[in-house]
C-alpha positions, 0 to 999 in steps of 0.5 A: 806789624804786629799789637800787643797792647791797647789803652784809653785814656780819656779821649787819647788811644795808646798802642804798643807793639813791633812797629817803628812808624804809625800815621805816617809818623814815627812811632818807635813800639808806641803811638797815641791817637785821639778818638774823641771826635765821632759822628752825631748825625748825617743828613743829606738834602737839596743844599748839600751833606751837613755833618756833625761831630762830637770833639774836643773842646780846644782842638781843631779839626778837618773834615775829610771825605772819601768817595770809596773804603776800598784801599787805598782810601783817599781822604780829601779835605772839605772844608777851607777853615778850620772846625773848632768844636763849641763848649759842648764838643760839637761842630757842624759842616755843610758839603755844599758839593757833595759827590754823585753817589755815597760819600763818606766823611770823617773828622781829622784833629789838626 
């Protein structure tokens, strides 16, 4: 797979290049992803891992986490009901289970 272009517009990625399939989807030379979620803060204590994300108001979203970066990453979800961002974008989850040792969390439009 080879890029030949990137732009952004807005919260929204364009890609263009020579592939034919993108995030499991198809995606003939062209696929857009949103970047607009990204994490605020972290905090780990005794009741568990609270995330917080900065979205896009209008658009839901899934926590997901994984226990290594080594490929292939295995994302799963944490949360049950759907994370949908307050008028300033933010949204917040506690991981009341949060697996022994390092954890990593991402936020995943739905």
């Amino acid at each position: 797979m080879n890029v030949f272009g990137l732009t952004a517009s807005g919260n929204d990625l364009y890609v263009g290049g020579n592939f034919t399939m993108a995030g499991g989807k198809a995606a003939e030379h062209l696929a857009k992803a949103r970047v607009g979620s990204k994490a605020r803060s972290l905090v780990a204590n005794e009741f568990g891992t609270t995330v917080e994300f900065s979205g896009v108001t209008g658009y839901e979203y899934d926590l997901l986490r994984a226990t290594n970066l080594t490929a292939p990453i295995v994302w799963a979800p944490v949360n049950t009901n759907r994370l949908i961002p307050a008028a300033d974008g933010s949204f917040t989850f506690t991981d009341t289970n949060p697996p022994p040792g390092k954890a990593f969390y991402r936020a995943a439009e739905h």
